[in-house]
C-alpha positions in Angstrom: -76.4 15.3 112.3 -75.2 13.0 115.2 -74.1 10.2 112.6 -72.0 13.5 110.2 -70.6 14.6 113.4 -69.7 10.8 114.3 -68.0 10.4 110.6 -66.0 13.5 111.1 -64.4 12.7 114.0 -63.5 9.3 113.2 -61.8 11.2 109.5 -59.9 13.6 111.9 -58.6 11.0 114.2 -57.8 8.4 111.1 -54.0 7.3 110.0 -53.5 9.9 107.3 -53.1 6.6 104.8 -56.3 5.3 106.6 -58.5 8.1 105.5 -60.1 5.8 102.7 -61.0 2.7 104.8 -62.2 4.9 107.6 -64.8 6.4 105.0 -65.9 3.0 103.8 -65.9 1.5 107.0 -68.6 4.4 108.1 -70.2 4.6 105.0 -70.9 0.7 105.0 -72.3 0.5 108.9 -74.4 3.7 108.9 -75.5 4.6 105.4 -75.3 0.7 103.5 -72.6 2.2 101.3 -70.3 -0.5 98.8 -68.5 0.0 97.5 -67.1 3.5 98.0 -64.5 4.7 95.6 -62.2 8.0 95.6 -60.5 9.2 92.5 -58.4 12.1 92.4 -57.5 14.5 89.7 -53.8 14.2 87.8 -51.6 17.2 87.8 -52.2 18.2 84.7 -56.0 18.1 85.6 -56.5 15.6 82.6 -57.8 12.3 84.2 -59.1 11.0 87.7 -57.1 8.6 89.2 -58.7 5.9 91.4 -57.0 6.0 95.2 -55.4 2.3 96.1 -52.1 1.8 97.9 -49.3 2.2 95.5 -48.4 1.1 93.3 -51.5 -0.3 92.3 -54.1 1.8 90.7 -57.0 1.4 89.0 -57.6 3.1 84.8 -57.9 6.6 84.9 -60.7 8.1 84.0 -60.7 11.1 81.8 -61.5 14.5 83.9 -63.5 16.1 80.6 -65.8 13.6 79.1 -67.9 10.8 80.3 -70.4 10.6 83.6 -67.0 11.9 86.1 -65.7 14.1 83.6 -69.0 15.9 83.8 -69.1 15.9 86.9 -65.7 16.9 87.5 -66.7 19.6 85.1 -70.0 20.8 86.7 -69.4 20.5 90.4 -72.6 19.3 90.4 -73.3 16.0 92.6 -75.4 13.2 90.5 -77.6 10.4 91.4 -78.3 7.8 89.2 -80.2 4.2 90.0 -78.0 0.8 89.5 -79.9 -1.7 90.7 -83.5 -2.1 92.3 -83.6 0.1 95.2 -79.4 1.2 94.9 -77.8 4.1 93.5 -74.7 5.7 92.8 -74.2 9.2 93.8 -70.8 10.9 92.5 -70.1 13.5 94.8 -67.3 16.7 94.0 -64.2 16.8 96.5 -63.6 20.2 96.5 -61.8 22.8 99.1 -62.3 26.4 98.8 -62.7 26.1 95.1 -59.9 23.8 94.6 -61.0 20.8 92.9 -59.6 17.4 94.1 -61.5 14.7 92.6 -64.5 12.7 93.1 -66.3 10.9 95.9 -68.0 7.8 94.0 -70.5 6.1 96.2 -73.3 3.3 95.7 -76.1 3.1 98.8 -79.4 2.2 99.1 -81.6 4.8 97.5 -83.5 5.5 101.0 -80.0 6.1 103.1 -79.2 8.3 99.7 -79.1 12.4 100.7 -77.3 14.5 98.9 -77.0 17.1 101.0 -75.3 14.6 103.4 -73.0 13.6 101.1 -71.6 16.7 100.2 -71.0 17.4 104.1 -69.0 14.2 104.0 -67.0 15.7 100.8 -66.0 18.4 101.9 -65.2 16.8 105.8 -63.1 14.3 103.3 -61.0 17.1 101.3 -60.5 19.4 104.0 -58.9 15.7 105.8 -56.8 14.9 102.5 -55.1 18.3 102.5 -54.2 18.2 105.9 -53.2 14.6 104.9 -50.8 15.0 102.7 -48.1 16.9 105.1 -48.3 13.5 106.8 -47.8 10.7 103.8 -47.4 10.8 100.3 -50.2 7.9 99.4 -52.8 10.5 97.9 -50.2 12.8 96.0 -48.5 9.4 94.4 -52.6 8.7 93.5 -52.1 12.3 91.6 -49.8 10.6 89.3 -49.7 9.7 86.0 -46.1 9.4 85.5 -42.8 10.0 87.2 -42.8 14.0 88.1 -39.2 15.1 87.6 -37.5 16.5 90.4 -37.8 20.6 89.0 -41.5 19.8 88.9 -41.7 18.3 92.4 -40.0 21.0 93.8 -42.4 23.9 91.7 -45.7 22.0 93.0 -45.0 21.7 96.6 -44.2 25.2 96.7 -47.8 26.1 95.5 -50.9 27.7 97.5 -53.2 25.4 95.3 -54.9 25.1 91.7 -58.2 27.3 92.6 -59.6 29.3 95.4 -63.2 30.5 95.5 -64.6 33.5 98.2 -67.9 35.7 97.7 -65.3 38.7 96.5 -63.4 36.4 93.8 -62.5 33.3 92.1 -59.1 32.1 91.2 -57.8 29.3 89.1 -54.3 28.4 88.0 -52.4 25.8 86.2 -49.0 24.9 85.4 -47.6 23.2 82.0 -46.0 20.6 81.3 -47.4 19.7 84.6 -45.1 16.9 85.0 -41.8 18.7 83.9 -42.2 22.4 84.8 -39.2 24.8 85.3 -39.7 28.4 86.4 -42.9 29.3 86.1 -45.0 29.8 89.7 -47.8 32.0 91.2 -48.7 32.1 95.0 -51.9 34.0 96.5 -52.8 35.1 100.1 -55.9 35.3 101.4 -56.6 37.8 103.8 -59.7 39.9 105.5 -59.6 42.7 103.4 -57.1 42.2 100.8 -56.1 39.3 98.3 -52.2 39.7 97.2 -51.1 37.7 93.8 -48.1 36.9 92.1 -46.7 35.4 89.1 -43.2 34.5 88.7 -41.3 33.5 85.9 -37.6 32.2 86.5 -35.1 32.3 84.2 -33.3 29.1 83.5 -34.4 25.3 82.6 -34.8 22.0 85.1 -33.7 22.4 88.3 -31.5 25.2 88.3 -34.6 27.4 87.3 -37.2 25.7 90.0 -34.4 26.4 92.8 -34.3 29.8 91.6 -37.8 30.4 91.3 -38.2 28.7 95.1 -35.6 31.3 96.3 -38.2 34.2 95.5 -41.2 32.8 96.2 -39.9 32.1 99.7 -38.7 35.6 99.8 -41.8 37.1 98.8 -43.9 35.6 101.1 -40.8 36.4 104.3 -41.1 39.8 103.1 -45.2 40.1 103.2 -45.9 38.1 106.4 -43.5 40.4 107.9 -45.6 43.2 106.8 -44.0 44.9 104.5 -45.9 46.8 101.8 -46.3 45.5 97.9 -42.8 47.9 96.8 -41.0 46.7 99.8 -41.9 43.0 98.9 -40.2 43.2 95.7 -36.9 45.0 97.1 -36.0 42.4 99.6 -36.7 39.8 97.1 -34.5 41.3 94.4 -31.9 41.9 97.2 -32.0 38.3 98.2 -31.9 36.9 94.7 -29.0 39.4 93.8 -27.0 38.5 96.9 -27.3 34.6 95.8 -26.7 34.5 92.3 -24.8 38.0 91.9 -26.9 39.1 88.7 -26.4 35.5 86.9 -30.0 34.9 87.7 -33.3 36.7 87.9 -37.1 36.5 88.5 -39.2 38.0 86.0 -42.3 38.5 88.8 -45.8 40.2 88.8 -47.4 41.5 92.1 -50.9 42.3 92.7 -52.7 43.5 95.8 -56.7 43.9 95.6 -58.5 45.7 98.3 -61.6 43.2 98.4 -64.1 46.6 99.3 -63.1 49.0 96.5 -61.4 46.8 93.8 -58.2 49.1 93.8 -55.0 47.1 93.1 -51.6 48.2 93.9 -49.3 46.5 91.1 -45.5 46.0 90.7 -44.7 45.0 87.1 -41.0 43.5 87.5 -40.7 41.3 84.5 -42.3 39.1 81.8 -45.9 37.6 82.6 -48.9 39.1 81.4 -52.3 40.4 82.5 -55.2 40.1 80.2 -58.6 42.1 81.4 -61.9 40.8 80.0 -64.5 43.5 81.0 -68.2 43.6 79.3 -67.4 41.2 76.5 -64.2 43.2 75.6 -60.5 41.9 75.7 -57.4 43.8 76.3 -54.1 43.9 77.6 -53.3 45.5 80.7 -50.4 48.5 80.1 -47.6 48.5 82.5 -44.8 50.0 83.2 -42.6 46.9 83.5 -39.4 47.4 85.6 -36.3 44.9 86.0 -37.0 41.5 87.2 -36.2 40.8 90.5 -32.3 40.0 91.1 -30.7 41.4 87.8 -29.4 44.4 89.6 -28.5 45.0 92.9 -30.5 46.7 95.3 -33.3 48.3 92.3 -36.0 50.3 93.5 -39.4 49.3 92.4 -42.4 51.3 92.3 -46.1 50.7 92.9 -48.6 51.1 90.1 -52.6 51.4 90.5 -55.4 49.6 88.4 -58.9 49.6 89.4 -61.5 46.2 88.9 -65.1 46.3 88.6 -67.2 43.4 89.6 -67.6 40.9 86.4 -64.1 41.7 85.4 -62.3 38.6 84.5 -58.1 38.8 84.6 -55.9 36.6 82.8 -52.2 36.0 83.7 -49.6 34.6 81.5 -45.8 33.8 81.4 -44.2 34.3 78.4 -44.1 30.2 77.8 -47.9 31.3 76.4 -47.2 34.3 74.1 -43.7 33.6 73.0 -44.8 29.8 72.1 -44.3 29.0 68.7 -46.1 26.5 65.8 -43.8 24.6 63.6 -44.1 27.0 61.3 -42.7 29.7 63.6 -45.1 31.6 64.1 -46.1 33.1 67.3 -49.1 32.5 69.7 -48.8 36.3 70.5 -51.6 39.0 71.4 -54.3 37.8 68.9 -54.8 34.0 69.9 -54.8 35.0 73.8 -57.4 37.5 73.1 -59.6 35.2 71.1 -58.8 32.2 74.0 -59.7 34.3 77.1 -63.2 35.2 75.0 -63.8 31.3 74.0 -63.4 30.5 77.4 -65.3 33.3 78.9 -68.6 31.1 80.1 -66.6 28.5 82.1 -65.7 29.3 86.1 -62.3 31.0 87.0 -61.2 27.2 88.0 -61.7 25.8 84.7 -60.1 28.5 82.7 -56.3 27.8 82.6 -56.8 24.3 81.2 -59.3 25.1 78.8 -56.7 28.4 77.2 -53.9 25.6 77.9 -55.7 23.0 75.5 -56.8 25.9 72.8 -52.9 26.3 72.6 -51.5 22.7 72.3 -54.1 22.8 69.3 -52.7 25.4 67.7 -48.7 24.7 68.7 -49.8 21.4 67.2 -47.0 18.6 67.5 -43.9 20.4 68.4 -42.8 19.7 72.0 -42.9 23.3 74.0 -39.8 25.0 74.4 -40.8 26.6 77.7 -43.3 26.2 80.3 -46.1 27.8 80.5 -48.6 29.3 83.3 -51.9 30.7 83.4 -53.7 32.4 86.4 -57.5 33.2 86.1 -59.3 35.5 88.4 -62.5 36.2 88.2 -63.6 39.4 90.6 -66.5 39.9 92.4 -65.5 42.7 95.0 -66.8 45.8 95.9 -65.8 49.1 93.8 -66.0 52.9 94.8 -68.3 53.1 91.9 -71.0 50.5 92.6 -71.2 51.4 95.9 
């Protein structure tokens, strides 16, 4: 415990770009570690990219198949023996449910407990967040290829890909992850409630990522200065008007669960979707959809109720999902997302928006997609009035 709370120390007080070789460096003197390797996942949560100082990297690795892709997959650390009396240990780096990468380490099999190495981790994501406020070494590691500048803008606005508490599980993912427009969700995490959005800005490139920054930023002005769901939406659609005059609007879902009953209070001002899976059974969620935010000026909005029970799973889409089209023309439409959110209905909230993102690249086949695309999974867990 003495040596753990020696390791995280030293992390906390390490160059942000030093994080790496501060690891090693303890890893190697207390533990016999070499060598110790850190591999993050991409943006579009396709491979793991090994950690060196730009811009030299090692091959990445794919995040679905192979011993890390499992891994990756499972969130399940694994020990395996290299050499007489050495093994490798491949260890998930994950925060809250947000899955970062992998911690790859070789030690002798005596100095080898897994327990340990999980603390270290998680002592090692929680760092790399805080991190990457301070240098841009471990989101360049993220990268495939060149992120264009709307995309840059859309993924430094975001909360994060997944978060995980004992009332819910969330996952999300944006596509093309290295060219998105409009699309955008945000979640806060409170004591007793959990508050959601999904936004959907109109427009292409940078003009629609601005756009979509404007009400994001509004929306969370509006809630962290404690205004209610309806209220949220009404100074967002006031700021976006006042900007862009009507030219311009946000297509925008709102959700706000109350974590001990499962009640949600829902403004529906726009486009994206929410699919319910409940005992085995897939439907569309009815609302009453009222004008995106910032097409008229000053438009009352109204709050809608829906209630969750624990094992519901929710699915929620922007139209770059349902409008997609094959090269045929055809439409992904109502069908397909009913038959992806129940082929994908064994895998954890986090794993979900890639998996319904792959079923439909396989269907769109080769076209290029018009729009982009975003999927939000959220698996609940909470309390409900009837359960109780």
């Amino acid at each position: 415990m003495k040596t753990l709370l020696t390791l995280e120390r030293a992390l906390q007080s390490a160059a942000p770009h030093q994080l790496l070789d501060t690891l090693r460096d303890l890893l190697a003197r207390h533990w016999g570690a070499d060598p110790v390797e850190l591999l993050l996942a991409d943006y579009g949560m396709t491979v793991l990219q090994p950690v060196s100082i730009p811009p030299y990297t090692g091959k990445p690795i794919s995040a679905f198949t192979g011993e890390l892709g499992r891994l990756f997959g499972s969130q399940e650390t694994t020990v395996r023996e290299v050499a007489p009396g050495r093994v490798e240990a491949l260890v998930p780096v994950t925060v809250r449910g947000d899955r970062l990468g992998v911690l790859r380490v070789t030690l002798p099999a005596e100095a080898c407990d897994v327990d340990e190495l999980e603390v270290i981790a998680g002592v090692l994501g929680r760092e790399l967040v805080m991190s990457e406020r301070d240098t841009d070494l471990y989101l360049q590691a993220r990268r495939t290829r060149r992120l264009t500048l709307a995309a840059e803008l859309q993924w430094q606005l975001l909360p994060a890909r997944a978060c995980a508490r004992p009332e819910y599980e969330l996952g999300a993912q944006l596509e093309p992850a290295y060219n998105i427009h409009g699309d955008n969700f945000d979640w806060c995490a409170e004591a007793d409630y959990l508050t959601l959005t999904v936004t959907n800005g109109m427009g292409e490139g940078i003009d629609a990522a601005l756009l979509t920054n404007l009400a994001v930023n509004a929306l969370r002005n509006a809630r962290r200065g404690g205004t209610e769901l309806a209220g949220q939406a009404a100074l967002t659609d006031q700021a976006i008007y006042a900007h862009y005059q009507g030219r311009m609007h946000v297509s925008t879902l709102l959700l706000r669960f109350e974590l001990s009953t499962g009640r949600v209070e829902v403004v529906d001002a726009g486009s994206p979707q929410a699919w319910l899976l409940r005992d085995g059974t897939v439907s569309l969620v009815p609302f009453d959809a009222q004008l995106p935010l910032g097409m008229v000026e000053e438009t009352p909005y109204d709050v809608q109720y829906m209630d969750v029970v624990r094992g519901d799973r929710l699915l929620f889409v922007s139209d770059g999902i349902y409008d997609a089209a094959s090269a045929e023309g055809e439409k992904y439409g109502e069908r397909a997302l009913a038959r992806a959110l129940t082929d994908t209905r064994l895998l954890p909230a986090a794993q979900v928006p890639a998996a319904v993102l792959r079923a439909l690249e396989e269907w769109r086949g080769t076209p290029a997609p018009a729009d982009d695309a975003m999927v939000v999974c959220l698996d609940w867990q909470g309390g409900t009035e009837e359960a109780e």
